[in-house]
N, C-alpha and C positions, 0 to 999 in steps of 0.2 A: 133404186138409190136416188136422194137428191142430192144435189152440192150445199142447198143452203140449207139441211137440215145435217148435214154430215159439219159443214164448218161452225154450227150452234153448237153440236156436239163436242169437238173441238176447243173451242172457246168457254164452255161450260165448264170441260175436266182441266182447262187451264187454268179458270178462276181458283176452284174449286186448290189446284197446287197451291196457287200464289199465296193462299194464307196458311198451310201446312207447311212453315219455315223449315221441321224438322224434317220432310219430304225432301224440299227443295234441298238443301243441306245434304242430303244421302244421293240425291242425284248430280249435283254439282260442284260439289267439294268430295266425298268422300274416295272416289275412284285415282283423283288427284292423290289424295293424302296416303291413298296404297301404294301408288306408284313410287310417290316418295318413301315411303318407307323401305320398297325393295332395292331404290335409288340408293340408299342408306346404312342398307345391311352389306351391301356390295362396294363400298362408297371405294376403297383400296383395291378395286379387283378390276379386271374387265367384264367378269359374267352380267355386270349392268347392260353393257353395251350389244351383249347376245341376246339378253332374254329381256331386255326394254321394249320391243315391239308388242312381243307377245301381252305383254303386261295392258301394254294399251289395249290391247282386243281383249283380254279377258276379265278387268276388273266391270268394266262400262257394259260390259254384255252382261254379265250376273246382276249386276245393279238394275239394267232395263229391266230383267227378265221379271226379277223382285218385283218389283215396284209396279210395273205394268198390270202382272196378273192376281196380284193381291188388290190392286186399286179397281179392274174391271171386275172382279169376284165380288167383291163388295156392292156393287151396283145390282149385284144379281139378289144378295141374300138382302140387301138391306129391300126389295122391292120396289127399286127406282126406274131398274132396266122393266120391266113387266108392265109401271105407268108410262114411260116411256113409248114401248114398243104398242099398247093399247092406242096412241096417237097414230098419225101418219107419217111413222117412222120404221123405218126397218134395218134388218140383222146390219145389212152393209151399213146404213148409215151410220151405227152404233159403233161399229168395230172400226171401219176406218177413220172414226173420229177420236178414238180412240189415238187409231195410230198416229193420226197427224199432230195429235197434242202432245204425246210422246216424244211422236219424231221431233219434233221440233227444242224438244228440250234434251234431246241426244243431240241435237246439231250442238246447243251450247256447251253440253256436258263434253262432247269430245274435243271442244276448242280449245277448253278450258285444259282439261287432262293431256290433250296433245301439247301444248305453249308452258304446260308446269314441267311434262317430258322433255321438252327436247331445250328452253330456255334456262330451267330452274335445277334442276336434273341433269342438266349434260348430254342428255341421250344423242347421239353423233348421227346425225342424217347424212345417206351419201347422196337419196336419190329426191326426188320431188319431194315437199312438203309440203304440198297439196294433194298431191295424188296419197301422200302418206294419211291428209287427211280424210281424201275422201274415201279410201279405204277405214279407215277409222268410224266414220260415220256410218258407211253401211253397218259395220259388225253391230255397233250401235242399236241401230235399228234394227238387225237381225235378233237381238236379245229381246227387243220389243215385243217381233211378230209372234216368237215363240212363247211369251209369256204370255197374250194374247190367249194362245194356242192353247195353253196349259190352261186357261182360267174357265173356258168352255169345257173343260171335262171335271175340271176340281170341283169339289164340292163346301169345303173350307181352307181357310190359310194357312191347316195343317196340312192340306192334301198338296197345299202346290208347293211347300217347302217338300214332301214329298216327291213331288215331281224332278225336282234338282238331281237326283242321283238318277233318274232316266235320263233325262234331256241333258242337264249340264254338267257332270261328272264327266261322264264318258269321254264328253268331247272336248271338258280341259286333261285329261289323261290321254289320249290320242290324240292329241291337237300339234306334239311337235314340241310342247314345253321343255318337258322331260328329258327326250330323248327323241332325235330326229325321226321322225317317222318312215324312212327308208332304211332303217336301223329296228323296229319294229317286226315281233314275229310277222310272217306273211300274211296271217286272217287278221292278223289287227291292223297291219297296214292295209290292207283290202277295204276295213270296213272306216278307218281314217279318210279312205278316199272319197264317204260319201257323208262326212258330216260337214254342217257348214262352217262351224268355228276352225277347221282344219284350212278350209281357204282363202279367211279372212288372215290368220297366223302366218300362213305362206306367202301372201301378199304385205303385210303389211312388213315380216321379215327382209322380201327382196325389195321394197322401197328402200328399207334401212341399209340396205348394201349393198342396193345400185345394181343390183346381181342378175334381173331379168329387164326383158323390154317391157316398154311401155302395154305393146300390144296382151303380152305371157299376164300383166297384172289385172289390164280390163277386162280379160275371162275368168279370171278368176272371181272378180268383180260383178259378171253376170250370173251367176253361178249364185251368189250371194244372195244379188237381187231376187232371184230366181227362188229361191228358198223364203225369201220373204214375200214376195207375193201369191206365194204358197198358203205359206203360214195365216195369213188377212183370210183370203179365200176361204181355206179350212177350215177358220176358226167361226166367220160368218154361217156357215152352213151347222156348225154344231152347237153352235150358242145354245143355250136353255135361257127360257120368260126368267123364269129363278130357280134358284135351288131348291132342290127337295127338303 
């Protein structure tokens, strides 16, 4: 891996958003716009004020997930990554250029979605709002590494819309939305305890009320991380030059 071929990479998939308006628009406004509408549907209730966390981790995670692993699949089949990787460039540099281009547009995408939450929305913070956000931001970028993850194995933007009933079904249904996951049969709650969108929900839950320590949220936090440097890793080692 090099730094200066990994942040070209970077800087290339970020030119490359900057003019796909309807891109930027699905990553920057639209997770907003969901939240508000659940803000909206509940506008007379409290259930906004229960399940407004969760919202923030699950609209921005599905959106990364999209967008990441349809944008790096594309590199594969349109034969970009394959000229590419024929340079002196490698898996790592491609994927976490990837990430970093990403991440970096989950940082603004959750500022965005956090400040519409909790300013425009009402949503009632009891505990940090930074730490709310940077729980936010990992989920973010956890929907990144995953998508990533996906796009090394798909073979079209049929197979990774596909994918979504592995990867990300599951884990918005055991994630806690629903019904609290200590409430969950016992194998479901067993196998909740080892996905990651289950401890970004948890965390970003007890920011919203103040209900655990600081310490109880940064593990849960590494844990996150922990799955996303997973996911890069992973995803690097299984890349394919292109699609079959």
């Amino acid at each position: 891996m090099n730094l200066t071929r990994t942040f070209a990479t970077a800087g290339r998939v970020l030119g490359q958003i900057r003019h796909d308006h309807r891109t930027v628009a699905l990553l920057l406004v639209v997770p907003s716009l969901l939240i508000g509408l659940v803000a909206w549907i509940f506008v007379d209730t409290d259930v906004f004020t229960d399940i407004g966390p969760a919202m923030i981790a699950l609209f921005p995670f599905i959106v990364m997930f999209l967008v990441t692993s349809i944008s790096t699949l594309r590199e594969r089949r349109s034969g970009t990554l394959e000229r590419l990787l024929s340079m002196p460039m490698g898996k790592g540099d491609f994927i976490l250029g990837y990430a970093l281009a990403f991440g970096l547009l989950a940082v603004f995408q959750t500022a965005i979605a956090v400040s519409f939450a909790v300013w425009v929305c009402g949503l009632e913070i009891e505990g940090s709002l930074w730490l709310l956000f940077a729980v936010a931001v990992a989920d973010a970028l956890l929907g990144t590494a995953l998508g990533l993850l996906a796009s090394a194995f798909a073979r079209s933007e049929f197979q990774v819309v596909q994918f979504m009933p592995l990867i990300v079904f599951p884990q918005i249904l055991l994630g806690g939305i629903f019904i609290p996951r200590d409430q969950l049969p016992e194998a479901l709650e067993a196998i909740s305890e080892w996905l990651p969108l289950s401890f970004a929900i948890d965390a970003l839950q007890a920011v919203a009320a103040d209900s655990e320590s600081a310490e109880w949220i940064t593990a849960k936090l590494l844990v996150i991380l922990a799955w996303i440097v997973g996911s890069i890793v992973l995803g690097s080692i299984t890349l394919h030059r292109r699609t079959p």
